[in-house]
ZADO-1210 file (C-alpha; in nm, 4 decimals, padded with zeros to 6 digits):
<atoms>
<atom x="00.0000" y="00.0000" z="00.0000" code="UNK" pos="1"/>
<atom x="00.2677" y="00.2727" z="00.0995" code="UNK" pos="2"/>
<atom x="00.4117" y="00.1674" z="-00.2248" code="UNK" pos="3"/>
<atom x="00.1601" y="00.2689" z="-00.4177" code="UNK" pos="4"/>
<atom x="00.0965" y="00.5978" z="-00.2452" code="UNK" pos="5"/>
<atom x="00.4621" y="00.6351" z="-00.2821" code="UNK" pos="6"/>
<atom x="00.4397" y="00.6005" z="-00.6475" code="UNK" pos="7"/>
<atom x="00.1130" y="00.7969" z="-00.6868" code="UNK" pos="8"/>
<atom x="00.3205" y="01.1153" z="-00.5008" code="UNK" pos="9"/>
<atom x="00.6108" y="01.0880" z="-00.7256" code="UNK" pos="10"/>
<atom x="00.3785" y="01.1199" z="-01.0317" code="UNK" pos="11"/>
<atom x="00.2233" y="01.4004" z="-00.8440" code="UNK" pos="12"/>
<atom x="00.5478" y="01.5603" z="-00.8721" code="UNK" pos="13"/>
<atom x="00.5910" y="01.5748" z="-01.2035" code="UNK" pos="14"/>
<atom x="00.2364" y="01.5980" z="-01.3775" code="UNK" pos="15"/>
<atom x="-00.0040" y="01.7952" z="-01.1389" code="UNK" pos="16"/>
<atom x="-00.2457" y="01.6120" z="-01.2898" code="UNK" pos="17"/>
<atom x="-00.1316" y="01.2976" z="-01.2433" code="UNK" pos="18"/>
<atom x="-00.4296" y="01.1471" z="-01.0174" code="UNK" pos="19"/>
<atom x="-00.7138" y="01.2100" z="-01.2851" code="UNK" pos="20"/>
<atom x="-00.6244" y="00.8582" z="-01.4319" code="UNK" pos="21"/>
<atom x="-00.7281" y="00.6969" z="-01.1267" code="UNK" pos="22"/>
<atom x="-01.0022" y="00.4979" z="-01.0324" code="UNK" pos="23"/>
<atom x="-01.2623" y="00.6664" z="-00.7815" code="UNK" pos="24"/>
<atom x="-01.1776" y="00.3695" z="-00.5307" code="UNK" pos="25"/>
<atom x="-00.7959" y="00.4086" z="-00.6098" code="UNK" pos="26"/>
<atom x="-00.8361" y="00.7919" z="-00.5995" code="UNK" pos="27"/>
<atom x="-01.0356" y="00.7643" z="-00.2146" code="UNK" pos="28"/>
<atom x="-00.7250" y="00.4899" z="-00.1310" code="UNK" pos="29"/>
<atom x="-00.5071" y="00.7842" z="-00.2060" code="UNK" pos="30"/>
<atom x="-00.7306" y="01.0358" z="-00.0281" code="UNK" pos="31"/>
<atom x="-00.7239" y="00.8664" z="00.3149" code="UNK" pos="32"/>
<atom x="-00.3378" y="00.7470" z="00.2804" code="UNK" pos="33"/>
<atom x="-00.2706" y="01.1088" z="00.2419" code="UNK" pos="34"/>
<atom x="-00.5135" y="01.2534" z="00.5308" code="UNK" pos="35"/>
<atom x="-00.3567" y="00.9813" z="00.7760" code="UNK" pos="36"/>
<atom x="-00.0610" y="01.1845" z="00.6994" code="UNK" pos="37"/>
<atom x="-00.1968" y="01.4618" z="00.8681" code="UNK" pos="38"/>
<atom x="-00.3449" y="01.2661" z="01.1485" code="UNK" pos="39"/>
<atom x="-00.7039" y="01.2911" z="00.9517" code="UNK" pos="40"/>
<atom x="-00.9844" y="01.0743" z="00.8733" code="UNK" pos="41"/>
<atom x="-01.1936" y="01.0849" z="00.5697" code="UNK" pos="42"/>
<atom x="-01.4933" y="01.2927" z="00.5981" code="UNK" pos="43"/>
<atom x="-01.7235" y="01.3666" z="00.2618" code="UNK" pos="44"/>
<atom x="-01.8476" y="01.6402" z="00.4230" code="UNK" pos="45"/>
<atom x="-01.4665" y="01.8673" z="00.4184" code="UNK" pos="46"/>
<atom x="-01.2470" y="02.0211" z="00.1901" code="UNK" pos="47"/>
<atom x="-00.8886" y="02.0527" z="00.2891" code="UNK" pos="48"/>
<atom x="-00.6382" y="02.3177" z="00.1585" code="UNK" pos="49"/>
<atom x="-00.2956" y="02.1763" z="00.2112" code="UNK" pos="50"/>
<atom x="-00.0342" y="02.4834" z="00.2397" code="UNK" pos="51"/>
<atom x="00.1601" y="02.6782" z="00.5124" code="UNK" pos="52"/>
<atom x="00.1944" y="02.9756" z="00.7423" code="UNK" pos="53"/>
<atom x="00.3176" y="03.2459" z="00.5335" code="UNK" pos="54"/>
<atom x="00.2616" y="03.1335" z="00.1944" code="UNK" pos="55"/>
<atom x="00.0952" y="03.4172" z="00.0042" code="UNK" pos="56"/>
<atom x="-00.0341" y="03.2227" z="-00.2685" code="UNK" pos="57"/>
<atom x="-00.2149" y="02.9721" z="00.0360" code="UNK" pos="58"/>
<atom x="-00.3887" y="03.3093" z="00.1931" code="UNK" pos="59"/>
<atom x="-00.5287" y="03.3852" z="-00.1388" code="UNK" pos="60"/>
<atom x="-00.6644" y="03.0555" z="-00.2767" code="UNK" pos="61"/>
<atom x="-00.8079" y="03.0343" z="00.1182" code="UNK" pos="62"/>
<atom x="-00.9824" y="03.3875" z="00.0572" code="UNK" pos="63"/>
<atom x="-01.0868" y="03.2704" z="-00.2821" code="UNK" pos="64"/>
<atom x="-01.2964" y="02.9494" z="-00.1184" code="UNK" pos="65"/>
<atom x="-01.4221" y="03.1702" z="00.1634" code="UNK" pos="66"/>
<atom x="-01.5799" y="03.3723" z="-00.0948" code="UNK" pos="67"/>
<atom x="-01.7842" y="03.1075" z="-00.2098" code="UNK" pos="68"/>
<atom x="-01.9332" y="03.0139" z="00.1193" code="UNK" pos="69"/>
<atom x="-01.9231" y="02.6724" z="00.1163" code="UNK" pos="70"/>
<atom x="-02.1093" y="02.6400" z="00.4655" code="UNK" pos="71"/>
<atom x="-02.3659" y="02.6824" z="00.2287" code="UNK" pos="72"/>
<atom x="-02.3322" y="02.3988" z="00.0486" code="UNK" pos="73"/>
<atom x="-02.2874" y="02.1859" z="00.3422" code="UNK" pos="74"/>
<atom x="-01.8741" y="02.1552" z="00.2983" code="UNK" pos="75"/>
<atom x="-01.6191" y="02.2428" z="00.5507" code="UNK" pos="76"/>
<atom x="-01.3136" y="02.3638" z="00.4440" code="UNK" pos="77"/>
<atom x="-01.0284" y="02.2969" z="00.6999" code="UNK" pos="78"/>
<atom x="-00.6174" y="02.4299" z="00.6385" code="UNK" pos="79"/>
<atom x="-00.3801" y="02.2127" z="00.6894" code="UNK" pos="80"/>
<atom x="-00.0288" y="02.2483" z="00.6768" code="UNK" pos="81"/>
<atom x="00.2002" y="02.0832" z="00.4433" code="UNK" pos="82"/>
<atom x="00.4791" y="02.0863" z="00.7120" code="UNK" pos="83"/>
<atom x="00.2928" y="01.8335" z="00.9797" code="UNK" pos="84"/>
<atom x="00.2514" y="01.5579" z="00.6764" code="UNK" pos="85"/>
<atom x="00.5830" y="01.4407" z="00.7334" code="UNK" pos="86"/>
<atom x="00.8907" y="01.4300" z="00.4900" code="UNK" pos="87"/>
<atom x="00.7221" y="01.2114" z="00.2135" code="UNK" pos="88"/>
<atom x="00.4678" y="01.4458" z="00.1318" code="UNK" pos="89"/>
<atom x="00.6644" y="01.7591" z="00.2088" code="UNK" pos="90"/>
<atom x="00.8605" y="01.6440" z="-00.0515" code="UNK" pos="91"/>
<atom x="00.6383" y="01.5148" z="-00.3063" code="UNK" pos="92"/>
<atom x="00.3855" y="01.8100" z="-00.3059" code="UNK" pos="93"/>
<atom x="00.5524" y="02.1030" z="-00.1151" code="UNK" pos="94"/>
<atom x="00.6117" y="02.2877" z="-00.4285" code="UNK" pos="95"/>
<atom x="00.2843" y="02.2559" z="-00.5450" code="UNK" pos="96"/>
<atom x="00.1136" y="02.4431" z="-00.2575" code="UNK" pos="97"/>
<atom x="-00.1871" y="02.5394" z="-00.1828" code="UNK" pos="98"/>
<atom x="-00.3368" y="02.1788" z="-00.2722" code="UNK" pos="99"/>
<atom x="-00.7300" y="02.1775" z="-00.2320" code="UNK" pos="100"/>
<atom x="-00.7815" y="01.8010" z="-00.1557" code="UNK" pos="101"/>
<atom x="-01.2174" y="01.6836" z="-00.1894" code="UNK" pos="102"/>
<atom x="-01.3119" y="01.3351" z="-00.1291" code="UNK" pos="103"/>
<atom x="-01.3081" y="01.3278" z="-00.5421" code="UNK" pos="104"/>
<atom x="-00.9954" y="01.5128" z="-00.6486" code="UNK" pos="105"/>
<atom x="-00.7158" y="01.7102" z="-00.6206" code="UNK" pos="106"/>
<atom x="-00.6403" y="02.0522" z="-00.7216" code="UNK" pos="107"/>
<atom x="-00.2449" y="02.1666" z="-00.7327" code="UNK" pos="108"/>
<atom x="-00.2089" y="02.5072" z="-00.7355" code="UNK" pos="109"/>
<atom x="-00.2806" y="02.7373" z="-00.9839" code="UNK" pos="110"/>
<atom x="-00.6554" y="02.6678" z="-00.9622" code="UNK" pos="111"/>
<atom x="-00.9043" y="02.9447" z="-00.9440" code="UNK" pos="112"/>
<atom x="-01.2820" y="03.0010" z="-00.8825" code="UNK" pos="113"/>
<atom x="-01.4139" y="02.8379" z="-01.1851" code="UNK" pos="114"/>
<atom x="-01.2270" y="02.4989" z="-01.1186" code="UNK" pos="115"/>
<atom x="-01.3589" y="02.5263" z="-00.7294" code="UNK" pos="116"/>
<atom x="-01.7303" y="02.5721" z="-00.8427" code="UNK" pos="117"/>
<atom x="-01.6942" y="02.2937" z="-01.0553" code="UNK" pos="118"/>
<atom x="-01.5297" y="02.0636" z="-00.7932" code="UNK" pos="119"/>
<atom x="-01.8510" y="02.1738" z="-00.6145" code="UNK" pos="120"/>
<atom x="-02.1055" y="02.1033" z="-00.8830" code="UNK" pos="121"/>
<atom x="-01.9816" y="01.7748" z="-00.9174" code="UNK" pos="122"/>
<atom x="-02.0137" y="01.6920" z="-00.5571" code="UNK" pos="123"/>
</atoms>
């Protein structure tokens, strides 16, 4: 299993879009290996924006999706930060920051309000 996660960050790395070939069960495999990361559980009720303290581009993508009220919608949205997932996925995904992570996909930054209401639409 780590394996695979393993692999699945290191294609991460080098096509941001690397996890839209995967399977929705593969893809949720993925989701929780990453969240236990964090010390998280699955939930399909939150959103999680993966960045870190002082990271510019993080505050604005995080204004961006408080915008959109997503209370509204039923969806929390809950920060985490990139340096409490431990070295594999600091490494893997640290340049790619902010990272909006649904039960469904993954978003690498740049992504912007159109992709987000999407995400949501297809919820």
């Amino acid at each position: 299993m780590q394996t695979t996660f393993t692999n699945w960050l290191y294609a991460l790395q080098h096509n941001r879009f690397a996890l839209q070939a995967l399977s929705q069960s593969d893809f949720y495999q993925f989701y929780a290996t990453l969240l236990a990361g964090f010390a998280k559980t699955p939930d399909d009720k939150t959103w999680y924006l993966i960045g870190t303290e002082g990271c510019h581009l993080c505050e604005k993508s995080m204004a961006m999706i408080n915008t959109l009220n997503l209370q509204n919608n039923d969806i929390n949205i809950v920060e985490l930060d990139i340096m409490e997932g431990g070295d594999e996925i600091i490494n893997a995904l640290g340049a790619s920051i902010p990272i909006l992570l649904t039960p469904k996909t993954l978003l690498c930054y740049p992504f912007g309000i159109m992709d987000v209401l999407m995400l949501l639409q297809s919820q």
